[in-house]
OpenMM code with the backbone's topology and positions (N, CA, C; nanometers):
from openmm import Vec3, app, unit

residues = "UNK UNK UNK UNK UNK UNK UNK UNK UNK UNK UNK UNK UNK UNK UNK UNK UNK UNK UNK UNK UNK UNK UNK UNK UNK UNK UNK UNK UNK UNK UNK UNK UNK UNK UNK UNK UNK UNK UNK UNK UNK UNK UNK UNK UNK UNK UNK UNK UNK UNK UNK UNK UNK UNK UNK UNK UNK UNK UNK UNK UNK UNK UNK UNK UNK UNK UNK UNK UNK UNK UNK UNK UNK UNK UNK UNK UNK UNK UNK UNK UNK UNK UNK UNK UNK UNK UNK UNK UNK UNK UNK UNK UNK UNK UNK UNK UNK UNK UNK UNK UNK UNK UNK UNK UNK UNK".split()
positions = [
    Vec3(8.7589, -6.5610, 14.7231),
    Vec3(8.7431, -6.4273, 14.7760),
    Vec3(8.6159, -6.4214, 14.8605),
    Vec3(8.5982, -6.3318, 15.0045),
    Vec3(8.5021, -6.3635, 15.0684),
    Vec3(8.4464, -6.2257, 15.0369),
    Vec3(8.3271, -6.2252, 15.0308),
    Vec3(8.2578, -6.1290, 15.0346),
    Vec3(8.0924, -6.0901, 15.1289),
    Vec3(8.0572, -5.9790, 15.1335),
    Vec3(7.9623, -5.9723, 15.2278),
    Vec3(7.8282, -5.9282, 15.1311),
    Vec3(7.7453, -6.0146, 15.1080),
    Vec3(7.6042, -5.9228, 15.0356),
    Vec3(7.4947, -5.8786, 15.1918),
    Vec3(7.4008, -5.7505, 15.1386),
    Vec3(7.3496, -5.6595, 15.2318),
    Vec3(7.2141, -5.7049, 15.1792),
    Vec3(7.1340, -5.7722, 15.2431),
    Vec3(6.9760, -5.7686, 15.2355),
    Vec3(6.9343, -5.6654, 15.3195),
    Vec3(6.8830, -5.5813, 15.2439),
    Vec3(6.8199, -5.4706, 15.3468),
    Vec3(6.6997, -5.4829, 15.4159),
    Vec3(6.6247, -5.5088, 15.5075),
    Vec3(6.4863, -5.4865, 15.5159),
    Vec3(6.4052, -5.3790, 15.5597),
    Vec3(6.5083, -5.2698, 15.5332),
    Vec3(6.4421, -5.1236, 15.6217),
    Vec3(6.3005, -5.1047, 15.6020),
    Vec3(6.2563, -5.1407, 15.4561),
    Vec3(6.0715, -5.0452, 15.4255),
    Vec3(6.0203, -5.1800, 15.4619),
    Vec3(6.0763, -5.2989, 15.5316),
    Vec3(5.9837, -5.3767, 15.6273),
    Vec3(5.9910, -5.3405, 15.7266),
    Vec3(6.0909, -5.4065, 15.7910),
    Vec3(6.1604, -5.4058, 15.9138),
    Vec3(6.1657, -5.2914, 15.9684),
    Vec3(6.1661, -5.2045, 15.8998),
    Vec3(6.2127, -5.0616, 15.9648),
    Vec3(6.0931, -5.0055, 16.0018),
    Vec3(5.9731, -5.0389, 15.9256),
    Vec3(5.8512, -4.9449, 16.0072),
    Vec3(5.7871, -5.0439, 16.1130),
    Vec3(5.8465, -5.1541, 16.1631),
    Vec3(5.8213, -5.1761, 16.2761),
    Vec3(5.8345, -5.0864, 16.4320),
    Vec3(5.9233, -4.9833, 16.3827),
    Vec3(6.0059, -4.9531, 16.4849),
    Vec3(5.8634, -4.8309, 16.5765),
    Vec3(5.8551, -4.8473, 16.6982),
    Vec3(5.7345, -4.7456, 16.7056),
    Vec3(5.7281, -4.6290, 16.6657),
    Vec3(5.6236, -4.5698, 16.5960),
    Vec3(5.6111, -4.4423, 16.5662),
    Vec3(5.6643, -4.3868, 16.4254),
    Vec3(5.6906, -4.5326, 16.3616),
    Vec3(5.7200, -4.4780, 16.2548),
    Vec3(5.6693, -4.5626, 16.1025),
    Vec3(5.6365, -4.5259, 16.0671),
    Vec3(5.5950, -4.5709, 15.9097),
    Vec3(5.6286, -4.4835, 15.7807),
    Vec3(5.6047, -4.5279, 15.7014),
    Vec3(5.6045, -4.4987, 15.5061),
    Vec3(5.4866, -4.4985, 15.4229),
    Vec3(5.4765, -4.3989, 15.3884),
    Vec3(5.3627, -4.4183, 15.2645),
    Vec3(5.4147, -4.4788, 15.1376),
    Vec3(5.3594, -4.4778, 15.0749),
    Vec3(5.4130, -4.5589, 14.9278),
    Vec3(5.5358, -4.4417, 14.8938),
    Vec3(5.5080, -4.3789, 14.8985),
    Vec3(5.6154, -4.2173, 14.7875),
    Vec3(5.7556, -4.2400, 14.8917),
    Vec3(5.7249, -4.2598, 15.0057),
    Vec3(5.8235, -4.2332, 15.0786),
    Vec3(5.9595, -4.3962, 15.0814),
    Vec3(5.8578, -4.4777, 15.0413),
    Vec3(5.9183, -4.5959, 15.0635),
    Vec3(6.0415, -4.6246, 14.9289),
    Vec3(5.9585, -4.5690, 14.7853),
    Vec3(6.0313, -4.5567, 14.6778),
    Vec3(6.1354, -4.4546, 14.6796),
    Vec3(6.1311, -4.3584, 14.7617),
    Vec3(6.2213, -4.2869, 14.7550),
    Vec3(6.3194, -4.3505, 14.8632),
    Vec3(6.2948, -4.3966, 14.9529),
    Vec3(6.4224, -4.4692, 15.0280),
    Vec3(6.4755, -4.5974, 14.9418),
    Vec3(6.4008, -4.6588, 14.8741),
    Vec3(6.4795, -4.7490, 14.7991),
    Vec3(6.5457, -4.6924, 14.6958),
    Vec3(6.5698, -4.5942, 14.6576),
    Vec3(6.6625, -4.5633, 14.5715),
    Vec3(6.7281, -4.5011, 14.6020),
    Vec3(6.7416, -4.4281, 14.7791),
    Vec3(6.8770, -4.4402, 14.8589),
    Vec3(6.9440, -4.5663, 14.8422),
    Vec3(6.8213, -4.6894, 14.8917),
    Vec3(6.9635, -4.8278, 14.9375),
    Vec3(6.9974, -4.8478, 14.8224),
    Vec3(6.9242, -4.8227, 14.6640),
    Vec3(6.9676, -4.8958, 14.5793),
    Vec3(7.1305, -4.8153, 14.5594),
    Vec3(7.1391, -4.6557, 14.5502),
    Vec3(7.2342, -4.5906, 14.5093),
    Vec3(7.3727, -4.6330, 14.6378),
    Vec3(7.3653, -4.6454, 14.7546),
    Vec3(7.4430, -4.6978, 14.7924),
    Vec3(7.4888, -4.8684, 14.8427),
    Vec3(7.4104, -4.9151, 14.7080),
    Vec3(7.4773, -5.0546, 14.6688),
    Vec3(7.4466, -5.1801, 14.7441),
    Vec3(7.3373, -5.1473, 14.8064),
    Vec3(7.2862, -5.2720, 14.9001),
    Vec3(7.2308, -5.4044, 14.7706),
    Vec3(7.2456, -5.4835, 14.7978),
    Vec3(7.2312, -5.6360, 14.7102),
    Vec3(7.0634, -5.6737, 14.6385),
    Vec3(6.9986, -5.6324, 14.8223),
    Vec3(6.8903, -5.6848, 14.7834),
    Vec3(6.8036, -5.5977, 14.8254),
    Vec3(6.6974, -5.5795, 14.8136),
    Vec3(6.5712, -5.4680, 14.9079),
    Vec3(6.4507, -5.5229, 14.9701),
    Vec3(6.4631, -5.5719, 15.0578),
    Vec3(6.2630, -5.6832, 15.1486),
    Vec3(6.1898, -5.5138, 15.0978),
    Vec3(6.1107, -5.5300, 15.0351),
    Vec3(6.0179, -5.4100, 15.0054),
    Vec3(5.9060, -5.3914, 15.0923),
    Vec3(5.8612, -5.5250, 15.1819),
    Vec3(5.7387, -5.5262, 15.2629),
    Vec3(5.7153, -5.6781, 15.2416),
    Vec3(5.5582, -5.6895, 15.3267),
    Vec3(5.5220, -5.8146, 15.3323),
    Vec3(5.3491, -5.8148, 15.2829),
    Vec3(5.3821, -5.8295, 15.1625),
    Vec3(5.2411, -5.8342, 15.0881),
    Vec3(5.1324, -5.8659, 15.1423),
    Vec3(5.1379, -5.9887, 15.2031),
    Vec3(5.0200, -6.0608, 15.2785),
    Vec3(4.9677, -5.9741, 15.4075),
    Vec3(4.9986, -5.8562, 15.3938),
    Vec3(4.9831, -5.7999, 15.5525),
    Vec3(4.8459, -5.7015, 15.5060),
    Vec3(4.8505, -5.6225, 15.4042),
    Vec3(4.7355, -5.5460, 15.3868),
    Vec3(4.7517, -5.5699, 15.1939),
    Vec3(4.6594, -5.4887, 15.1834),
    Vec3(4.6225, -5.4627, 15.0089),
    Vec3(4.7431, -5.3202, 15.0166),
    Vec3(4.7580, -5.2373, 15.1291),
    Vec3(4.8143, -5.1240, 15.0753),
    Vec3(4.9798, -5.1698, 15.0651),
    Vec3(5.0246, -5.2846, 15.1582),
    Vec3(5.1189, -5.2990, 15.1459),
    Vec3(5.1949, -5.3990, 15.0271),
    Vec3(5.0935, -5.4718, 14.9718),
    Vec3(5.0761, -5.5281, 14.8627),
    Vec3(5.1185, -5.4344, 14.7234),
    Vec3(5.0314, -5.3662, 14.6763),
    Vec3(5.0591, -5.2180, 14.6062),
    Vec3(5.1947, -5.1601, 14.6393),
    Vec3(5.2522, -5.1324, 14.7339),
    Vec3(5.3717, -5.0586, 14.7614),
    Vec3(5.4804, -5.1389, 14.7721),
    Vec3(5.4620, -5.2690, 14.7474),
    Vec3(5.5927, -5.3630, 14.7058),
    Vec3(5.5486, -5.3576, 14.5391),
    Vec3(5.4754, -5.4163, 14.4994),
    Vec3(5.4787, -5.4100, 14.3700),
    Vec3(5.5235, -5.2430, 14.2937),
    Vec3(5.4812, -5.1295, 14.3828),
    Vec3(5.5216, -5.0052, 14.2658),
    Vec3(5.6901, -4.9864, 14.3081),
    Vec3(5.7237, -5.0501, 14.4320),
    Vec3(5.9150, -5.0080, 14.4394),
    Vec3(5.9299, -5.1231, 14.3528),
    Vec3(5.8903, -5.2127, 14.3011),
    Vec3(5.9486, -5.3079, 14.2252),
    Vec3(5.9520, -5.3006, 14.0993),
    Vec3(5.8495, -5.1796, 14.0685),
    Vec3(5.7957, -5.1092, 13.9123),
    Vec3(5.9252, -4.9327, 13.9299),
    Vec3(5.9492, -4.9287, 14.0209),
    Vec3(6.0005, -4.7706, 14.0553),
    Vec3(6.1536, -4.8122, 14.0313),
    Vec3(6.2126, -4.8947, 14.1480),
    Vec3(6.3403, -4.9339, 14.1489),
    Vec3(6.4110, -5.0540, 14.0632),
    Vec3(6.4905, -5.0015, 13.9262),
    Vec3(6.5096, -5.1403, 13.8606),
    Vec3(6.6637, -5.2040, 13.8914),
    Vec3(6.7222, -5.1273, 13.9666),
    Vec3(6.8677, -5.1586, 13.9109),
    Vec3(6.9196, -5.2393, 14.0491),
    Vec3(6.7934, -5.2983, 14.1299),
    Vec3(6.8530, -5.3617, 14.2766),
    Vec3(6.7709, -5.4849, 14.2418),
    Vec3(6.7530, -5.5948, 14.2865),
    Vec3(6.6675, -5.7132, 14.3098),
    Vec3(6.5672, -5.6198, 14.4214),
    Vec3(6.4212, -5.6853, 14.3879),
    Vec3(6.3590, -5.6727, 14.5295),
    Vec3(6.3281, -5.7679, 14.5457),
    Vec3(6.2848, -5.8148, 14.6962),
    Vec3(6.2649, -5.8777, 14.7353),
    Vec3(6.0694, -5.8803, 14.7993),
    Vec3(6.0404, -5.9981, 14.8930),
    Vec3(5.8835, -5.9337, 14.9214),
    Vec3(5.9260, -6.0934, 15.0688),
    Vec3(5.8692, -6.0731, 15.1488),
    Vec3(5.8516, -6.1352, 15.2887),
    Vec3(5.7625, -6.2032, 15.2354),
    Vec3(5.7823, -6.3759, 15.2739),
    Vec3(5.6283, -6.4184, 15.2838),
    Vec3(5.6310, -6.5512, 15.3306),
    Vec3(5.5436, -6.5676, 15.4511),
    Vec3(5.5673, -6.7398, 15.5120),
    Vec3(5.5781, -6.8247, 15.4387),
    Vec3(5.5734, -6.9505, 15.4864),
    Vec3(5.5653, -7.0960, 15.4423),
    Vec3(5.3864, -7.0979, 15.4207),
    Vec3(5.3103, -7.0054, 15.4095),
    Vec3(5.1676, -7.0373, 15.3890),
    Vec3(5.1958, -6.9932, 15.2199),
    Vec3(5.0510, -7.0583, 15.1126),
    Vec3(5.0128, -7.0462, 14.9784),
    Vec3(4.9783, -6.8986, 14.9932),
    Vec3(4.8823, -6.8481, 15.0476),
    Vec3(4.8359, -6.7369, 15.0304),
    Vec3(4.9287, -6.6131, 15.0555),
    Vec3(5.0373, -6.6560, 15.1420),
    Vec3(5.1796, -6.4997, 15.1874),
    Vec3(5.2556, -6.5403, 15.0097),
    Vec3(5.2769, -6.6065, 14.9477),
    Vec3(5.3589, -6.6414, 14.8514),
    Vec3(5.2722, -6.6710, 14.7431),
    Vec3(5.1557, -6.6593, 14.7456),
    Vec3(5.0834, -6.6260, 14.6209),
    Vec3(5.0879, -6.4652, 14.6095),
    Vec3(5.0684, -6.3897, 14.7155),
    Vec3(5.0920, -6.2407, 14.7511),
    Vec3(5.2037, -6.2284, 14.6547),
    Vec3(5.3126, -6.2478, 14.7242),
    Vec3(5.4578, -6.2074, 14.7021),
    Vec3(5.4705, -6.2188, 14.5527),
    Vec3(5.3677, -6.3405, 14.5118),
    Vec3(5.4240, -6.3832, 14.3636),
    Vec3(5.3445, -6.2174, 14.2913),
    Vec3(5.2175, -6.2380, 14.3305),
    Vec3(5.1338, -6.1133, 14.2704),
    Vec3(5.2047, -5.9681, 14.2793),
    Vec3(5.2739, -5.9575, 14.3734),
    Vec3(5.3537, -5.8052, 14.3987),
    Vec3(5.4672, -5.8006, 14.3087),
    Vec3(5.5312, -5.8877, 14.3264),
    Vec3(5.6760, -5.9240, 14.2487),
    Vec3(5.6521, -6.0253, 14.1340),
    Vec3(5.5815, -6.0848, 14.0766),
    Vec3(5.5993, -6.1882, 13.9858),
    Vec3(5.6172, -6.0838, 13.8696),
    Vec3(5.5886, -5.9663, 13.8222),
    Vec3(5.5645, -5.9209, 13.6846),
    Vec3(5.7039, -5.8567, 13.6296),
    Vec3(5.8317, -5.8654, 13.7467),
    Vec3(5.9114, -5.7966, 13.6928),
    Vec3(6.0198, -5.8363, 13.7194),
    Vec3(6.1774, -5.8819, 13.6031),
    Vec3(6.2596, -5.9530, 13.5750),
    Vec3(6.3480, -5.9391, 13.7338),
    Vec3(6.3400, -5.8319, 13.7491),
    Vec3(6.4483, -5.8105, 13.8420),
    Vec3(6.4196, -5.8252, 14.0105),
    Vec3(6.3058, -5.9000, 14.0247),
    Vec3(6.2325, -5.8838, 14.1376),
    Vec3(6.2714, -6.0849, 14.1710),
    Vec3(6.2727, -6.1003, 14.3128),
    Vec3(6.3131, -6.1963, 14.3756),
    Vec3(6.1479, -6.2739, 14.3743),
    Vec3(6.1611, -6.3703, 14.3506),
    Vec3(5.9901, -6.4000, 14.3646),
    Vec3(5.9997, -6.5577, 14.4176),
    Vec3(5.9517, -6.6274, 14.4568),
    Vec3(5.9036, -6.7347, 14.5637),
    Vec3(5.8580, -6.8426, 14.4281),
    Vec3(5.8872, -6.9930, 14.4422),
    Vec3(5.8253, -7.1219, 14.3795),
    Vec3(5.7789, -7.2202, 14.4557),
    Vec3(5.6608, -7.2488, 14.4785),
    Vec3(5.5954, -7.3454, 14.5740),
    Vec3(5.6461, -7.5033, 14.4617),
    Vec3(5.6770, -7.6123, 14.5883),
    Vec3(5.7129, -7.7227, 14.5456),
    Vec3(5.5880, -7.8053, 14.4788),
    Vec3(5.5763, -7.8928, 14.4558),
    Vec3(5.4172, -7.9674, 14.4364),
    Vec3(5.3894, -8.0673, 14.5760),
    Vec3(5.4831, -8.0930, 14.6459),
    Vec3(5.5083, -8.1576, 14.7613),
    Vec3(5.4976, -8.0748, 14.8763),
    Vec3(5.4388, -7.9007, 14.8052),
    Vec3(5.3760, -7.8155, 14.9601),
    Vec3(5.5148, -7.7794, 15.0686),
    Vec3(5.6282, -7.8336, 15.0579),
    Vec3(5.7379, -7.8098, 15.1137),
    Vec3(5.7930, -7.6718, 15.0857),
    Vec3(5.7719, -7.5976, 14.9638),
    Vec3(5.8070, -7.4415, 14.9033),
    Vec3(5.9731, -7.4917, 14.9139),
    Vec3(6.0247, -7.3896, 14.8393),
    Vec3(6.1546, -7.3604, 14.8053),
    Vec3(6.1871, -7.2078, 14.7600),
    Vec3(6.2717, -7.1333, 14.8119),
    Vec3(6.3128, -6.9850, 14.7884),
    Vec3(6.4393, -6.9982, 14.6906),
] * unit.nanometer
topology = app.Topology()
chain = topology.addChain("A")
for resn in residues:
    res = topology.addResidue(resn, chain)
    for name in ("N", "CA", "C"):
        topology.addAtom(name, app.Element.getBySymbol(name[0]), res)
């Protein structure tokens, strides 16, 4: 059976768009739009970008339980030590394993 899963990246991706951004309140409350209409996964942000955006992946990941989240983060230690720190504390959260060979694996 083929099926289609939906990674969302709107509370990343989406405040790229000019002129528009999210505060933390606003971001949790859109993820529990995508979560209620059934999207797979949620990119919550990209930790490594500020401390505030750091905080606001980790509280949709403390706010929203019933979706995976997800968190953006390069092939660098420090974007995926982030990601681990935002997302590592909670079962349902997508979180990053660096190889010992520095190659990483998702």
């Amino acid at each position: 059976m083929d099926s289609v899963r939906i990674f969302d990246t709107t509370l990343r991706d989406g405040e790229q768009s000019p002129g528009f951004s999210m505060n933390t309140a606003e971001k949790i409350r859109m993820a529990r739009q995508l979560a209620k209409l059934g999207v797979d996964v949620i990119e919550a942000g990209f930790p490594i970008a500020s401390r505030g955006d750091l905080d606001a992946v980790r509280l949709v990941a403390k706010e929203v339980r019933d979706v995976p989240i997800a968190a953006l983060a390069r092939a660098k230690k420090e974007d995926v030590t982030a990601a681990i720190e935002a997302l590592g504390l909670f079962e349902h959260a997508l979180s990053a394993k660096a190889r010992s060979d520095g190659a990483g694996s998702f």
